[in-house]
N, C-alpha and C positions, 0 to 999 in steps of 0.2 A: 504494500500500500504506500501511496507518496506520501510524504513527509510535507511536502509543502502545499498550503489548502488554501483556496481562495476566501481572504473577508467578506462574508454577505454583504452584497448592496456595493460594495463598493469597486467592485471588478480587478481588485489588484489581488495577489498571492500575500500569503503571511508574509514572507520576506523582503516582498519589495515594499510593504505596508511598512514594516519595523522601518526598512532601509529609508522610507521617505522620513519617517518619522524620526529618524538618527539626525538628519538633512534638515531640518527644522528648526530640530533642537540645538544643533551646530549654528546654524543661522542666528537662532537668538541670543545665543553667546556672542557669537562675534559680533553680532549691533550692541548687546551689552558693555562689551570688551571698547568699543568704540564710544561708547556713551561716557563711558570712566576715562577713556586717556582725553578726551575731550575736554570735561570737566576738571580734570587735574591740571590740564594746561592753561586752562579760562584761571583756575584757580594760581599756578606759578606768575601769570602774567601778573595780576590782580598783585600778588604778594611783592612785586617786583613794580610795580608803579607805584606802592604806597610807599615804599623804601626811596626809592627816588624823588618822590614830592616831601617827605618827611628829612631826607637828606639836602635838598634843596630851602626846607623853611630850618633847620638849623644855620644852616650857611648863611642866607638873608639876613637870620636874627644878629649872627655873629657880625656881619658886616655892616648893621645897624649899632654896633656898639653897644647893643643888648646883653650881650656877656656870651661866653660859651655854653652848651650844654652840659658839659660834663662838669664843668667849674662851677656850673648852679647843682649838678646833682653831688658833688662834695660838703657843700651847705648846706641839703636840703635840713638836717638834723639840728645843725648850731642852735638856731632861737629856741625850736624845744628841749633842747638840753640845757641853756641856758633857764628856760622857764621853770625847770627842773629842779636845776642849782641853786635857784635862790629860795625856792621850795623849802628846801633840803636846809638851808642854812639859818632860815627861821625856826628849827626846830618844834618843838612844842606849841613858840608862839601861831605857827602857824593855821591851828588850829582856829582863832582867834580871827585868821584873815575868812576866816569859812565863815564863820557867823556873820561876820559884818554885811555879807552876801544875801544872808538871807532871808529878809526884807523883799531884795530884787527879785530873789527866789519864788519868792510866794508870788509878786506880783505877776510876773512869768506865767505861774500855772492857772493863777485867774483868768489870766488874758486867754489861756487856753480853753479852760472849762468854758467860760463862756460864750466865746467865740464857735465851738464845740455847739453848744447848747441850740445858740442862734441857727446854725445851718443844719443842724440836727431838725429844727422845729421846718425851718423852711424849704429844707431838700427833702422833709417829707411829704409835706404839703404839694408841694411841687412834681414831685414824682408821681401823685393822683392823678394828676391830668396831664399827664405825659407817659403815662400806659396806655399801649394799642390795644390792651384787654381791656382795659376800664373806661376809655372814655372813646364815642363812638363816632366822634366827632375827629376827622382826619386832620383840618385845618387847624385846631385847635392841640391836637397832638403835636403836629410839627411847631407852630411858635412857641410851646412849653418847651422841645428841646433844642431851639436853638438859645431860648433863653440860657438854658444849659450849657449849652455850649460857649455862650460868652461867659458865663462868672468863670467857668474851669477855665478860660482863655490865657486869662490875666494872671500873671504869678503873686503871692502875698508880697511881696517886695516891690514890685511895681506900683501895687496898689496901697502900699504902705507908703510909700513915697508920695502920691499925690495926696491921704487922708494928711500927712503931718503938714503937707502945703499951707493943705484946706482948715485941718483942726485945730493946729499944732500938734509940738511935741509929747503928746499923750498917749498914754495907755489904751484911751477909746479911739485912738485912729490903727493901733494893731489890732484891736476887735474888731473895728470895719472891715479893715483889708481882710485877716483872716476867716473870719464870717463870710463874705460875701466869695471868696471860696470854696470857702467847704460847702456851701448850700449847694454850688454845684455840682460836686463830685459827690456830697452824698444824693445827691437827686438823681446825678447817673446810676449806683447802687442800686436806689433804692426801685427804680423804674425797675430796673434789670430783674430783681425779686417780686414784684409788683407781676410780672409779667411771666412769671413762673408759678406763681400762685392758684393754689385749686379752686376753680370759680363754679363749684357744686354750691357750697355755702353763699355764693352771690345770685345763682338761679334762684334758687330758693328763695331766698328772699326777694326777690324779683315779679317770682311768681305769687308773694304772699302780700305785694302791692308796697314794699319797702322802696324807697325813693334811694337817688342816685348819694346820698351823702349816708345815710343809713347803711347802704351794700359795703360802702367803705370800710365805715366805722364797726359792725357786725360779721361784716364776712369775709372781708381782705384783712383787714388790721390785726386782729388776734393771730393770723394766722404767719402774716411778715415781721410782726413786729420782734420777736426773737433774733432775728437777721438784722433786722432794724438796729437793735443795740448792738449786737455783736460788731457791724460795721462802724457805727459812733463810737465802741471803746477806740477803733481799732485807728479808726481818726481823730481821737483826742492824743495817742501818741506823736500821734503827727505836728497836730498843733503846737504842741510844748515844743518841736523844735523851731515848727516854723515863728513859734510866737520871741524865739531866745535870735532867729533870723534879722527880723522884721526889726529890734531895736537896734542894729546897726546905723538905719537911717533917721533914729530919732523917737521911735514907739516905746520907749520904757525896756522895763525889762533888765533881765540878766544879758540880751542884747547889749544893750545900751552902755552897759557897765562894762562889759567884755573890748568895745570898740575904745571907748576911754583909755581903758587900759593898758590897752595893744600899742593905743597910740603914745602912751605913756612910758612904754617899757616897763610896766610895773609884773617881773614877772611871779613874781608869789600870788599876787591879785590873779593873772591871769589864770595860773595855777589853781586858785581856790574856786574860781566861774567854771571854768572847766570841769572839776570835780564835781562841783554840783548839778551841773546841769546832764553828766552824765550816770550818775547814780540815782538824777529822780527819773531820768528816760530808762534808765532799767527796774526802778520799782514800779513804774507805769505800766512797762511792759511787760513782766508777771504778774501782777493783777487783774491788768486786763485782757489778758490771753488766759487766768483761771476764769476770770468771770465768761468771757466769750464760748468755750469750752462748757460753760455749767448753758448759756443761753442755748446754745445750738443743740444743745442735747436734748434739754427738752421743751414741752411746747409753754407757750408762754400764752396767758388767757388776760386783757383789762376789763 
């Protein structure tokens, strides 16, 4: 009996079936094979024009009398080790330079909490009628999130610059600027979950004649509002730095204090702003990564 037997339907013998199929599968290797030396050469070129545009703005800088590259990375350490040293040669007393801090300290986290609070209340609000689940109205969705997309536009810094213009140099001109972005980004958030939300508990009430502010408050709310906080702790870390940011140009703060100082050479001060502001950004950030962690777990009912 023959050995080699035609595939049904297809009019070819087993072997010349295998053999095309050998032929194929050779084929797709070697366009494979060609896809990768391809891409490996896009990538050598790539690798070798940034090297030459990066060796090019070294050169410029140096022929600007900007200084060398490598003479600035021999220094990059000096001022922090100076800020180090005089640390270190306060001894004890410099415990003392902490305290003095913080005053500025607290005002910092106000500036955060609240600012925090503000865009927390308005990037919720906000997100209600800039969900394509909740609100039916298309015209009305889109200028909800262009609105969004201008507060998220503008950095706290930009706009802490025009509020101390306008306000002065105040505490309530880094609440402005930082509030009027975070309404943003938490609006972005919060739409995003808004629009993942189980809209059984909004039928229902729909169909039991509950009006458009009730579906919200009953049947979306309880249900995002767990995500809702989680997101706000997760943006009040943020704030505290952007609010220690923002006093650079004049909004209070351990900013404020920090830029004085810098410019002062004072480095123990420098020394003691730094400490603090990075030991309350880490007790912020487990606390509110337990608390987040406890929200997202379970459900959360007002």
């Amino acid at each position: 009996m023959a050995s080699d037997t035609t595939a049904p339907g297809s009019g070819l013998s087993g072997t010349a079936a295998r053999s095309l199929s050998d032929r194929r599968i050779e084929e797709i290797e070697s366009s494979y094979a060609s896809v990768v030396r391809r891409r490996n050469l896009y990538t050598l070129l790539m690798i070798v024009v940034c090297t030459v545009v990066i060796a090019g703005g070294f050169r410029t800088a140096e022929e600007a009398n900007s200084g060398t590259f490598w003479g600035g990375i021999t220094a990059l350490f000096d001022y922090p080790a100076d800020i180090i040293g005089e640390a270190i040669e306060r001894g004890w007393g410099w415990f003392a330079v902490v305290w003095k801090y913080v005053p500025a300290l607290i005002e910092t986290i106000n500036i955060a909490i609240l600012s925090t609070l503000i865009g927390f209340v308005g990037g919720g609000l906000l997100s209600f009628v800039a969900s394509r689940n909740l609100v039916g109205s298309k015209p009305v969705v889109w200028s909800m999130r262009r609105v969004m997309d201008v507060t998220r536009a503008l950095p706290e810094l930009v706009l802490a610059l025009f509020a101390v213009l306008i306000i002065g140099p105040e505490a309530l001109a880094a609440v402005f600027a930082i509030a009027f972005h975070t309404t943003g980004a938490l609006a972005k958030l919060f739409s995003e979950v808004n629009e993942n939300a189980d809209m059984r508990p909004v039928h229902g009430l729909q169909a039991a004649g509950g009006n458009w502010v009730q579906r919200m408050r009953f049947g979306v709310l309880p249900t995002v509002l767990p995500n809702f906080l989680s997101y706000g702790l997760l943006r009040l870390e943020i704030n505290v730095r952007a609010s220690a940011i923002v006093g650079f140009v004049g909004a209070g703060g351990l900013g404020q204090a920090l830029k004085t100082n810098v410019g002062w050479r004072h480095g123990a001060d420098v020394a003691a702003i730094m400490f603090l502001l990075i030991a309350t950004i880490i007790v912020i950030d487990y606390v509110s990564t337990w608390a987040r962690r406890r929200l997202t777990g379970s459900a959360g009912v007002i």
